[in-house]
N, C-alpha and C positions, 0 to 999 in steps of 0.2 A: 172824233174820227182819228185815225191813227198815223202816222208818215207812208206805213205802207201802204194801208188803204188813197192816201190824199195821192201816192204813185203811180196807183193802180186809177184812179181817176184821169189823171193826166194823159194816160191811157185809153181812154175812154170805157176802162173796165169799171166793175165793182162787182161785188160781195153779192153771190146769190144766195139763197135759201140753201141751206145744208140739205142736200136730196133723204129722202124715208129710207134707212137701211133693207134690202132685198130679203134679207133673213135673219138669223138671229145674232147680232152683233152690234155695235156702236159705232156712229161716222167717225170715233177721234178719242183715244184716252191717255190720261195724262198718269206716268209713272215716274215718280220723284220732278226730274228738271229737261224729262224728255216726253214730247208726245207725237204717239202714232198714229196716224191715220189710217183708217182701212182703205183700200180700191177704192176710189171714186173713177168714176164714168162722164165719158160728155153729155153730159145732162142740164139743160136749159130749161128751166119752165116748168121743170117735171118730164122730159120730153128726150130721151135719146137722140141724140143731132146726126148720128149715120149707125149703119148695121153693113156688116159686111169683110173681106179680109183687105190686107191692105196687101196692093200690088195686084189686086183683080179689081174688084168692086169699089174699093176706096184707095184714092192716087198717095202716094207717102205725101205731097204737100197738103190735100185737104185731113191724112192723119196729123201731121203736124200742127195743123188749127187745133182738130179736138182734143189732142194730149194738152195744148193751152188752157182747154176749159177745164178738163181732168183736174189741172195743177190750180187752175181759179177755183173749183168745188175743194183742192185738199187745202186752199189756204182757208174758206169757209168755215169747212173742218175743225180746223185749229181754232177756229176764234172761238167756235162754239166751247171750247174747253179752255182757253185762257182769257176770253172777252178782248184784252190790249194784244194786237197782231208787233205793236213795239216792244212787246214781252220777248218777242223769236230773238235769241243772240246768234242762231245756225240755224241752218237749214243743212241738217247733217248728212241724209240720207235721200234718196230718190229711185223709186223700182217702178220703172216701167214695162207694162204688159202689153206688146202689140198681135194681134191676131192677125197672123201672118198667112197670105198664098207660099205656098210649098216654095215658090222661086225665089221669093222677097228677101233683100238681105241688108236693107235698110233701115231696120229697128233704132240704131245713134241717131238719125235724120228723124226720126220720125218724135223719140222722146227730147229734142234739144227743141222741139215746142216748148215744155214744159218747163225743163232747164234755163231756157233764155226767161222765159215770167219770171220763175225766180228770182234771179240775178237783177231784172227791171223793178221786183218789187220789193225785195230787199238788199240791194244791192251789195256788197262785198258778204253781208251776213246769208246771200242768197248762193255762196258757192258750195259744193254736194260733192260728196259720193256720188255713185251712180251706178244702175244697172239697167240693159234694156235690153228684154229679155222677147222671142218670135215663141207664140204659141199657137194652138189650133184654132182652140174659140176660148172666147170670155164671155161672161155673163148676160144676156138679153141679144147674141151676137155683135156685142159692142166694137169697134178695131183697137180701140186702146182702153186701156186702164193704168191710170197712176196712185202711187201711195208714197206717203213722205216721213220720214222722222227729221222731228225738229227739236232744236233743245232751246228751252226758256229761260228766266230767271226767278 
């Protein structure tokens, strides 16, 4: 097990199952000493943890949980394509999707879910870029969707 993963314990988290891609693509690929992950989703189990926009249906704090799982499934992700999660030297890049009500303008609050796991699980190598970005819908009517670029060694 790895320091991040042994953090992410301490946490009371761990490493789920990398979810089945939706359609034609790969959870995570690795190009040269960087690798990307596609959209991952709050997905548990196999299982969507809410549907809905955020600011109607889903409150920006229970978004803010599921962008944590989002950023749990993108570290998954990565491991599947480097195995040691102590490979990560950066966690470069962070683009969050939230499916937003028309009014909602909360999209920062809602991705520093994701943002703070980071930082808790790789700690200085876990600070980002960042974007977080209000759309209509996402996939399966998800509220969030996260993707990561991370650089290895």
């Amino acid at each position: 097990m790895s320091a991040v993963e042994d953090r992410l314990a301490e946490l009371g988290l761990q490493l789920p199952e990398v979810a089945v891609p939706l359609a034609a693509y790969v959870p995570a690929l690795r190009d040269g000493n960087l690798v990307f992950t596609s959209g991952q989703l709050p997905v548990v189990g196999g299982q969507l943890q809410a549907t809905g926009k955020v600011g109607a249906e889903v409150t920006q704090e229970e978004a803010a949980k599921l962008a944590e799982i989002c950023a749990l499934n993108a570290i998954a992700a990565v491991k599947t394509v480097i195995g040691d999660l102590d490979q990560v030297t950066q966690v470069v890049k962070v683009v969050g999707f939230v499916a937003s009500d028309p009014a909602f303008t909360g999209q920062p609050a809602v991705i520093n879910g994701a943002s703070e796991l980071f930082g808790k699980a790789f700690g200085e190598r876990g600070a980002h870029a960042r974007s977080a970005v209000g759309v209509a819908v996402l996939p399966l009517d998800a509220p969030v969707e996260v993707e990561i670029t991370v650089s290895v060694r």
